[in-house]
C-alpha positions as a printed NumPy array, in Angstrom:
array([[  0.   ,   0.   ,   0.   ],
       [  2.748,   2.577,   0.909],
       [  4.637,   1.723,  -2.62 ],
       [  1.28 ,   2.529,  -4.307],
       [  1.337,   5.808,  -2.801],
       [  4.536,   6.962,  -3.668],
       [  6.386,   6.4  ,  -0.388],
       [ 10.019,   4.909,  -0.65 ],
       [ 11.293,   2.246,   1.319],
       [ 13.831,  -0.416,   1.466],
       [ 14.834,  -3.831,   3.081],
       [ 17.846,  -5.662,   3.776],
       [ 18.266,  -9.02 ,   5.051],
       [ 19.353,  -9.431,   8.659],
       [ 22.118, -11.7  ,   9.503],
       [ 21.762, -14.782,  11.58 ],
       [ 23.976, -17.133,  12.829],
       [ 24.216, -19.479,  10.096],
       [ 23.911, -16.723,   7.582],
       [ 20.574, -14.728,   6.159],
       [ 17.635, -14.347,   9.294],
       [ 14.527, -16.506,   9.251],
       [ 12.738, -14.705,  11.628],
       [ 11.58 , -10.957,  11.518],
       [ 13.734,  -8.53 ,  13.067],
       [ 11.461,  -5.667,  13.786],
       [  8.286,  -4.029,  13.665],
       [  6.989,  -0.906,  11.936],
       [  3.632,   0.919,  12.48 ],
       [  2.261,   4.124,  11.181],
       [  0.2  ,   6.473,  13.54 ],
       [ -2.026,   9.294,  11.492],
       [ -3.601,  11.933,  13.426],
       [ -5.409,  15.046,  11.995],
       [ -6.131,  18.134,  13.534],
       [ -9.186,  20.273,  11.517],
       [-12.896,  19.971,  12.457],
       [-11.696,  21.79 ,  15.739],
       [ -9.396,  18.337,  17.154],
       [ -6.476,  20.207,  17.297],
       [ -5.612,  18.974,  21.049],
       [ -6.928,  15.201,  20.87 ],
       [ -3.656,  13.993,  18.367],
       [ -1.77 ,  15.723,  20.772],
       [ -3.766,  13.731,  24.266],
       [ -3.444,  10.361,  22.149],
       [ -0.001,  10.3  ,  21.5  ],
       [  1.17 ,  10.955,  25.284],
       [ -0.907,   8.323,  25.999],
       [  0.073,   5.634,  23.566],
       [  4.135,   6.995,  24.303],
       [  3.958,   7.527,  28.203],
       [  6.062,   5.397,  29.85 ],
       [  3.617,   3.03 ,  31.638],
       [  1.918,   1.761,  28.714],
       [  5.403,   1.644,  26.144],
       [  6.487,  -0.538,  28.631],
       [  3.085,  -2.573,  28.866],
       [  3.487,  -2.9  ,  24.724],
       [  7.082,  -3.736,  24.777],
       [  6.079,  -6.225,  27.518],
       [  3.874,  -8.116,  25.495],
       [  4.974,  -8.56 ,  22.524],
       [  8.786,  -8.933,  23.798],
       [ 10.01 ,  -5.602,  21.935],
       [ 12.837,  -3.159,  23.067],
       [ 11.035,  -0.113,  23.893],
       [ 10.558,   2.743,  21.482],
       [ 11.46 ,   5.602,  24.317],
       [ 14.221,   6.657,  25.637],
       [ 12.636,   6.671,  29.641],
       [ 10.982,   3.534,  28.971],
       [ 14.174,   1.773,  28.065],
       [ 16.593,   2.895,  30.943],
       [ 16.257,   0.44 ,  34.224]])
């Protein structure tokens, strides 16, 4: 879907210990927010939810990911 939209990306394979990776690596998600029709504070609200520390943790947690935050990844 991105390619059909114009948006440029690559991949690469990852190494593994006898050679290319089987498994996935990594994860990649896209977050839209829009701000007309008088919303311009909710994106705002949303993302320090979804990127405060208690619940990066909680998603890190549970799907055994390192954490996408600086705060969230320090001890």
């Amino acid at each position: 879907m991105a390619e059909k939209k114009g948006v440029k990306f690559g991949m690469v394979p990852m190494p593994g210990v006898n050679g290319e990776s089987k498994a996935t690596m990594g994860v990649a998600d896209w977050m839209l927010a829009f701000k007309q029709n008088g919303h311009k504070e909710q994106p705002g609200d949303f993302l320090d939810f979804v990127y405060s520390e208690e619940n990066v943790l909680a998603f890190s947690r549970e799907y055994d990911l390192l954490p996408v935050t600086n705060a969230a990844s320090e001890p």
